[in-house]
DSSP file (Angstrom, degrees, kcal/mol; ACC not computed):
  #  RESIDUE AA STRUCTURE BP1 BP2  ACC     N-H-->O    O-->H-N    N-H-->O    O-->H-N    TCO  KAPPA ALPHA  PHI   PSI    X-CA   Y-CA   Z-CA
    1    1 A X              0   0    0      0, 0.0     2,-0.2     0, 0.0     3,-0.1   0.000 360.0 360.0 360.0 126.0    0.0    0.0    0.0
    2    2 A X    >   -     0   0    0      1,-0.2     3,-2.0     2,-0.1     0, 0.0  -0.312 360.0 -89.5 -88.9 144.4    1.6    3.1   -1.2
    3    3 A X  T 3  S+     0   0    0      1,-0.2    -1,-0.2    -2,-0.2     0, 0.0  -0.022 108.0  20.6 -63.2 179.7    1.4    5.6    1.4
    4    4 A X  T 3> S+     0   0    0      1,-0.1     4,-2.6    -3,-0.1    -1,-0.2   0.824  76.6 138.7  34.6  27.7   -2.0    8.2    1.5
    5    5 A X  H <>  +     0   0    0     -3,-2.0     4,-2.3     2,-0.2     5,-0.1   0.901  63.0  49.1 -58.5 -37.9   -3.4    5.6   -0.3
    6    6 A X  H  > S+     0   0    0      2,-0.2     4,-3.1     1,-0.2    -1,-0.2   0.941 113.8  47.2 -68.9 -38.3   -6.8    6.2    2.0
    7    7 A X  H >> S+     0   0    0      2,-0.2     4,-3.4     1,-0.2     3,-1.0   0.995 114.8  42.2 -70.5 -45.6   -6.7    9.9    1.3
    8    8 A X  H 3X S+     0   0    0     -4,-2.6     4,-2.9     1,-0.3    -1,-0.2   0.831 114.3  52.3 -47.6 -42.6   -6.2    9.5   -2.3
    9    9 A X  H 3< S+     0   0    0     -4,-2.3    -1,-0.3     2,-0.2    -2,-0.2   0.800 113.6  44.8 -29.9 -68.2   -8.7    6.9   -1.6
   10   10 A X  H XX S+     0   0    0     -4,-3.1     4,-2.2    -3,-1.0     3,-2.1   0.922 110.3  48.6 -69.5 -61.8  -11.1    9.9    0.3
   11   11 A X  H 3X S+     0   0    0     -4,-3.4     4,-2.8     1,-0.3     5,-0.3   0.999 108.9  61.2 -75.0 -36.7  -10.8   12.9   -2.4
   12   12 A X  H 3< S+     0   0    0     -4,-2.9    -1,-0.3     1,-0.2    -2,-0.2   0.688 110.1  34.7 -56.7   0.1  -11.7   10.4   -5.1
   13   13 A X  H <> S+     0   0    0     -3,-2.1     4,-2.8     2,-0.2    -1,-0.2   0.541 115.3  59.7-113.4 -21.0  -14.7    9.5   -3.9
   14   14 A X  H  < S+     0   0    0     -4,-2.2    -2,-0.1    -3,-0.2    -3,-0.1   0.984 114.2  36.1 -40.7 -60.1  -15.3   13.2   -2.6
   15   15 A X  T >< S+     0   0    0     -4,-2.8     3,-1.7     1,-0.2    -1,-0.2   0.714 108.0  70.7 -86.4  -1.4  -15.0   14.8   -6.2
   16   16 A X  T 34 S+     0   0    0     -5,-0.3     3,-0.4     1,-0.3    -2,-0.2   0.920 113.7  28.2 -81.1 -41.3  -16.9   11.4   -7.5
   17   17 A X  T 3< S+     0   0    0     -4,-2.8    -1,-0.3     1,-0.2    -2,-0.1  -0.007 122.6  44.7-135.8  75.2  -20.0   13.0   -5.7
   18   18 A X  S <  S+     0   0    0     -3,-1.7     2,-0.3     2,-0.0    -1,-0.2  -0.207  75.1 172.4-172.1  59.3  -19.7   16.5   -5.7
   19   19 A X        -     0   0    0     -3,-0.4     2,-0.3     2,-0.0    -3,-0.1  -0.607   9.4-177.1 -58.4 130.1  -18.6   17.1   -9.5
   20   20 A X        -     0   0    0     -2,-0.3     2,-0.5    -5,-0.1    -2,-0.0  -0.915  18.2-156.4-140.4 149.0  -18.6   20.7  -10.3
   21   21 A X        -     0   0    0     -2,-0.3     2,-0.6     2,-0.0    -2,-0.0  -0.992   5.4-168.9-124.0 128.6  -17.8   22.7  -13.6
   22   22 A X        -     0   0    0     -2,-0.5     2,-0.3     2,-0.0    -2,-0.0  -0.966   7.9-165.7-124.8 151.2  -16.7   26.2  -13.5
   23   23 A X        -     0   0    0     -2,-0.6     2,-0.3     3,-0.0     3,-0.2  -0.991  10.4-153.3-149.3 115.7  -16.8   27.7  -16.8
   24   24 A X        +     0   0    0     -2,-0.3     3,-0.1     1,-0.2    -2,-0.0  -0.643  60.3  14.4-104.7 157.9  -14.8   31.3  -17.5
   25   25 A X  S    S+     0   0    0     -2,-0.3    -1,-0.2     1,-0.2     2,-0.2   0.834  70.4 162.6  74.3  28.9  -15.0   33.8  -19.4
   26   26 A X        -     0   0    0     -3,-0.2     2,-0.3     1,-0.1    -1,-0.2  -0.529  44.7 -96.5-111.3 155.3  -18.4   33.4  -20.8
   27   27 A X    >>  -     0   0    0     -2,-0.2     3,-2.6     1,-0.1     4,-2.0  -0.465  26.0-126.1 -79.8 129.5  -20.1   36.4  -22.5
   28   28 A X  H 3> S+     0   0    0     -2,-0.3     4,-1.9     1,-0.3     5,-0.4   0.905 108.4  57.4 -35.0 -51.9  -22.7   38.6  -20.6
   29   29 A X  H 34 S+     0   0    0      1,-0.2     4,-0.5     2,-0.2    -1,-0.3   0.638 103.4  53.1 -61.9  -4.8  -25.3   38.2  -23.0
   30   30 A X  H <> S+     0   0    0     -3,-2.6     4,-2.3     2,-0.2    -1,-0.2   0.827 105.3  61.2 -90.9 -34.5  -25.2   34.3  -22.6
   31   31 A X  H >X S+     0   0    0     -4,-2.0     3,-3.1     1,-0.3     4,-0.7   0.900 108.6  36.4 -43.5 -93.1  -25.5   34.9  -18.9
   32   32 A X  H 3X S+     0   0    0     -4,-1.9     4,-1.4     1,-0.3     5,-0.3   0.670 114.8  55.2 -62.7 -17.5  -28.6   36.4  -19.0
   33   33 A X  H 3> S+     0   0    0     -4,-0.5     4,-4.4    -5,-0.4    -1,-0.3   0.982 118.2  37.4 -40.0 -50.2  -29.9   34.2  -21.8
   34   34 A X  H <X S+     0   0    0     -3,-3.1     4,-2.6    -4,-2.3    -2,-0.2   0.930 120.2  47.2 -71.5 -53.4  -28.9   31.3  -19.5
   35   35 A X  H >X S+     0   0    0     -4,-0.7     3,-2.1     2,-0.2     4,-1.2   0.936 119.4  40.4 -50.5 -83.9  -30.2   33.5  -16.2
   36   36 A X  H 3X S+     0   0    0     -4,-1.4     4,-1.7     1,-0.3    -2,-0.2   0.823 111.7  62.8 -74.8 -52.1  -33.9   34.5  -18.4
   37   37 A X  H 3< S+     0   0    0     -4,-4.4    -1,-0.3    -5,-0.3    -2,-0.2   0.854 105.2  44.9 -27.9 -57.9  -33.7   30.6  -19.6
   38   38 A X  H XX>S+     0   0    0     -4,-2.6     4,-3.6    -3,-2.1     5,-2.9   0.887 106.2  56.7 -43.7 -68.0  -34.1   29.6  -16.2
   39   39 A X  H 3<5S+     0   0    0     -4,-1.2    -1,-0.3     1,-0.3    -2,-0.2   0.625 105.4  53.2 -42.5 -29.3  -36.9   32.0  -15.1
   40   40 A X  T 3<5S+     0   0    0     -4,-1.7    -1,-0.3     1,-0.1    -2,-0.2   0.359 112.4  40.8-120.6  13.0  -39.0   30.8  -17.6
   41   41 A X  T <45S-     0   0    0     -3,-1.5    -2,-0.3     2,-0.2    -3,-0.2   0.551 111.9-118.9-111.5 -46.3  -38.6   27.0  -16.6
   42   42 A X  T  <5S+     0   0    0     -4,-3.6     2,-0.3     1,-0.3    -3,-0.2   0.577  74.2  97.7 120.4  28.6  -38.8   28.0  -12.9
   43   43 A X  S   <S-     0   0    0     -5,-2.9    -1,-0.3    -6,-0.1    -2,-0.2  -0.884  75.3 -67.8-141.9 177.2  -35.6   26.9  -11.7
   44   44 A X     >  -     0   0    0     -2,-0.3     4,-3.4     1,-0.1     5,-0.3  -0.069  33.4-124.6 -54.7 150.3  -32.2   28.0  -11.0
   45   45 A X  H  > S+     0   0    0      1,-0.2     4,-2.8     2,-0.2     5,-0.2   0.975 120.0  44.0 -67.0 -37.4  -29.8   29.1  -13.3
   46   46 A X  H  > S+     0   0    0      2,-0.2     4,-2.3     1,-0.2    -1,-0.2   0.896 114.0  56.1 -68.6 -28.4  -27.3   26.6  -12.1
   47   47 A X  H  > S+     0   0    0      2,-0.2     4,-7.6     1,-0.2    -1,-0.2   0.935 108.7  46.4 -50.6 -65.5  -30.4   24.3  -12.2
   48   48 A X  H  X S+     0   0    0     -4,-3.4     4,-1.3     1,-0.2    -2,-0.2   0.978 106.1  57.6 -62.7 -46.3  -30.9   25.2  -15.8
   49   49 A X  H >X S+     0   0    0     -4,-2.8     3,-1.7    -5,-0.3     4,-1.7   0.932 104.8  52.7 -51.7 -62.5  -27.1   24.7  -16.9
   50   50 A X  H 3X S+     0   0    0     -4,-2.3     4,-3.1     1,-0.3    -1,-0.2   0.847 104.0  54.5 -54.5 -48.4  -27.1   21.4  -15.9
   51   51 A X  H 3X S+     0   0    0     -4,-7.6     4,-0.9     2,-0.2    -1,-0.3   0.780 110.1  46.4 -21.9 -54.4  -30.1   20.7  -17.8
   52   52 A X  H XX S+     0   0    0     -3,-1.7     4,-1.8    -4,-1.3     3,-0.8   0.915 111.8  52.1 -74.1 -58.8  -28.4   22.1  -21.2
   53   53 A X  H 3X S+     0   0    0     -4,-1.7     4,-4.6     1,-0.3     5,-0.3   0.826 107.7  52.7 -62.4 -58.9  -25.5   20.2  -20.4
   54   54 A X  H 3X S+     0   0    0     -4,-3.1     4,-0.7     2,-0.2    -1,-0.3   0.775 117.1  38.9 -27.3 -54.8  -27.9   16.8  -19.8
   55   55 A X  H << S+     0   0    0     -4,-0.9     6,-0.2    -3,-0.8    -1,-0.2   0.795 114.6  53.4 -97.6 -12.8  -29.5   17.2  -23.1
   56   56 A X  H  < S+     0   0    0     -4,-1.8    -2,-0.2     1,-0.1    -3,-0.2   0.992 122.9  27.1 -54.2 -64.6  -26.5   18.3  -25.0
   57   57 A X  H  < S+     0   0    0     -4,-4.6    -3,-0.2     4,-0.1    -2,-0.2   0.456  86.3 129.8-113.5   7.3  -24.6   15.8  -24.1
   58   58 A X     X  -     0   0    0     -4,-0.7     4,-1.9    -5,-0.3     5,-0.4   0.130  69.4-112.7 -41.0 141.1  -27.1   12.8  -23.4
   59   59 A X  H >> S+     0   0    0      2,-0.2     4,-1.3     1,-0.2     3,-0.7   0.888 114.9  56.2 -58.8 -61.0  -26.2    9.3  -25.2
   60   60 A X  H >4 S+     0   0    0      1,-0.3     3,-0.6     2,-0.2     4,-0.2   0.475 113.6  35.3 -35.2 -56.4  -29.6    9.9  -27.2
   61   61 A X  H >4 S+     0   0    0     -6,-0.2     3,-1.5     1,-0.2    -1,-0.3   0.827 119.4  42.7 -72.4 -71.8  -28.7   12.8  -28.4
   62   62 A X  H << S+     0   0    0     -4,-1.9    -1,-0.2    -3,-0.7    -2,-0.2   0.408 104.1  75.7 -96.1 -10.7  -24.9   12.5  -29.0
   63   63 A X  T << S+     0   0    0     -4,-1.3    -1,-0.3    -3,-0.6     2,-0.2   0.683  82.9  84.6 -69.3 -22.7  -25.7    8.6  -30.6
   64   64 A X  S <  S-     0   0    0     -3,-1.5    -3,-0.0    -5,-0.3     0, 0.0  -0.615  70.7-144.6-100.5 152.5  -27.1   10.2  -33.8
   65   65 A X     >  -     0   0    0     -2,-0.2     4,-1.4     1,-0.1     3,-0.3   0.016  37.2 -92.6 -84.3-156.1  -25.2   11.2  -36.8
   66   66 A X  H  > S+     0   0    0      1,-0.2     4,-2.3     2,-0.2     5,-0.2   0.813 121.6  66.4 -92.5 -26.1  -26.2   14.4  -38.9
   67   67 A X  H  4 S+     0   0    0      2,-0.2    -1,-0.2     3,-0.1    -3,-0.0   0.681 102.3  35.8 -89.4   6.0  -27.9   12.4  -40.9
   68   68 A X  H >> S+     0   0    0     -3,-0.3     4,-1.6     2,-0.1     3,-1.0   0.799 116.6  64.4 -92.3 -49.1  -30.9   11.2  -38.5
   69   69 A X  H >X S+     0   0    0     -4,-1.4     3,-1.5     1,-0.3     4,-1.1   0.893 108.7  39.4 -48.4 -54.1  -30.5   15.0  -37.1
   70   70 A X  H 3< S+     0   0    0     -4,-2.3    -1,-0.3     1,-0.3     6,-0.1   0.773 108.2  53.7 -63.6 -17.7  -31.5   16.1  -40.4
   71   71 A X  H <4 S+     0   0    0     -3,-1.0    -1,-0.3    -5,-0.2    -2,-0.2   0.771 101.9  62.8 -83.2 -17.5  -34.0   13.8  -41.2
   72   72 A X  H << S+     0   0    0     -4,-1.6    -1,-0.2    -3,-1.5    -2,-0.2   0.927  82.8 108.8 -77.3 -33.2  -35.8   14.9  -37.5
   73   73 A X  S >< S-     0   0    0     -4,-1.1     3,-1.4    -5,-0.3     4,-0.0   0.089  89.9 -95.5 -23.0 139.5  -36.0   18.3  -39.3
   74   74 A X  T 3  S+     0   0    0      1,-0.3    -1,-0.1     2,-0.1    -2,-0.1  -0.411 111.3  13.3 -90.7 143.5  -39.9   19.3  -40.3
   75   75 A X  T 3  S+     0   0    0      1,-0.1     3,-0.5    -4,-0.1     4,-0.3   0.403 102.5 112.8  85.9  -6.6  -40.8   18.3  -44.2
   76   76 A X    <   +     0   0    0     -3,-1.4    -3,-0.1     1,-0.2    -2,-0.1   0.300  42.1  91.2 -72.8  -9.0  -37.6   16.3  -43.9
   77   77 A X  S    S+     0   0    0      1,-0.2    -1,-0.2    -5,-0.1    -3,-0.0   0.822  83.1  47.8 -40.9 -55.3  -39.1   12.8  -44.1
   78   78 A X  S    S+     0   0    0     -3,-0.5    -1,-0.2     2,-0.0    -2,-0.2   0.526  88.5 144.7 -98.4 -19.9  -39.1   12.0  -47.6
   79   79 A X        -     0   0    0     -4,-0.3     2,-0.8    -8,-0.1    -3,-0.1   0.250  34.6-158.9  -6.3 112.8  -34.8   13.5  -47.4
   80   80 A X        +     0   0    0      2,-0.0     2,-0.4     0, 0.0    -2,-0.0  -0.955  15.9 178.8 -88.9 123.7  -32.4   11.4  -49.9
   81   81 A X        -     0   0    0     -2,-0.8     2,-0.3     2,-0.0   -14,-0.0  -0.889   6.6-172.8-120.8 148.9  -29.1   12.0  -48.5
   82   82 A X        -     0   0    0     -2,-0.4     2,-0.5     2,-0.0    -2,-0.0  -0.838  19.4-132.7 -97.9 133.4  -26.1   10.2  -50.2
   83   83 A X        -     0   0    0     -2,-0.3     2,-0.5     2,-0.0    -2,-0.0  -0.869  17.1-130.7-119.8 136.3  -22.7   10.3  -48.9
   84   84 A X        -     0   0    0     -2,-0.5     2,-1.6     1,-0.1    -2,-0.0  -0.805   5.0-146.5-100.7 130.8  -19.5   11.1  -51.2
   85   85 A X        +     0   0    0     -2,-0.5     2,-0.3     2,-0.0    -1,-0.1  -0.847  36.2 168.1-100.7  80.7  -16.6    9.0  -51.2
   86   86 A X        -     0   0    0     -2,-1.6     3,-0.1     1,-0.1    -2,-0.0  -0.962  25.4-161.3 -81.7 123.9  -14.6   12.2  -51.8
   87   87 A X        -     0   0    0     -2,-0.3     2,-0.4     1,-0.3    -1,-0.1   0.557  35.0-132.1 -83.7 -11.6  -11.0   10.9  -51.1
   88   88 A X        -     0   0    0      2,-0.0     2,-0.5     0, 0.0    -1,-0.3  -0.712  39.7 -56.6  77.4-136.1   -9.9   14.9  -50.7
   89   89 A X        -     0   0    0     -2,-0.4    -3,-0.0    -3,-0.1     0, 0.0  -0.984  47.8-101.5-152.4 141.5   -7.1   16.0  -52.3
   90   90 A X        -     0   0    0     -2,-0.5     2,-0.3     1,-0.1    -2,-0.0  -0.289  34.5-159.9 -66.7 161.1   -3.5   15.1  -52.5
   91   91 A X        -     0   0    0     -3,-0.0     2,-0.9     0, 0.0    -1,-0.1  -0.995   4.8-151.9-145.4 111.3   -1.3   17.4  -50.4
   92   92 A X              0   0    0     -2,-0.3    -2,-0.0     1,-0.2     0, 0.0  -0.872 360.0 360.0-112.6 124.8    2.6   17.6  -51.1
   93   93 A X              0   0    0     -2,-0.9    -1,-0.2     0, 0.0     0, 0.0   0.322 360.0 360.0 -89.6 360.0    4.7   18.6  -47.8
C-alpha cells in the first residue's frame, strides 16, 4: 500500500459525488440568456445549466449522426441523403 493511499482513496470519492464545472469567461449576454432561460422553466440558473448540459450531451442525443439530425428536421421525411466518397485532395509537404 503506497502511502495516502486512503486519502487519495477519500478525495476520489469526494469529487466522485460532488462534481462541479466552473466555466470562465463566458459572454454577458449568454448569462442572462442562461439567467432568463431559467426564469422561464422555474428553476435556478445553475439548475438550468445542468439541464443544457444533460441534453447536450445525453447518449440519445450525442448517438445520432447528422444524418438522423436532419431527417428529424420538419418536411424532412421524404430527405435522400447520399454520402460522397470524396477521397480529398492530395497534399505535397
Amino acid at each position: 500500500m503506497r502511502p495516502h493511499s486512503a486519502a487519495v482513496q477519500a478525495d476520489d470519492a469526494i469529487i466522485a459525488s460532488m462534481s462541479q464545472l466552473i466555466v470562465r469567461n463566458v459572454a454577458p449576454r449568454l448569462v442572462r440568456a442562461l439567467k432568463q432561460r431559467a426564469a422561464k422553466a422555474g428553476r435556478s440558473a445553475e439548475a438550468e445549466h445542468r439541464s443544457i448540459l444533460e441534453s447536450a450531451l445525453s447518449p440519445e442525443r450525442t448517438g445520432r449522426d447528422f444524418k438522423a439530425f436532419l431527417k428529424l428536421m420538419p418536411g424532412a421525411g421524404s430527405l435522400r441523403l447520399r454520402r460522397l466518397r470524396d477521397t480529398g485532395r492530395t497534399v505535397d509537404l
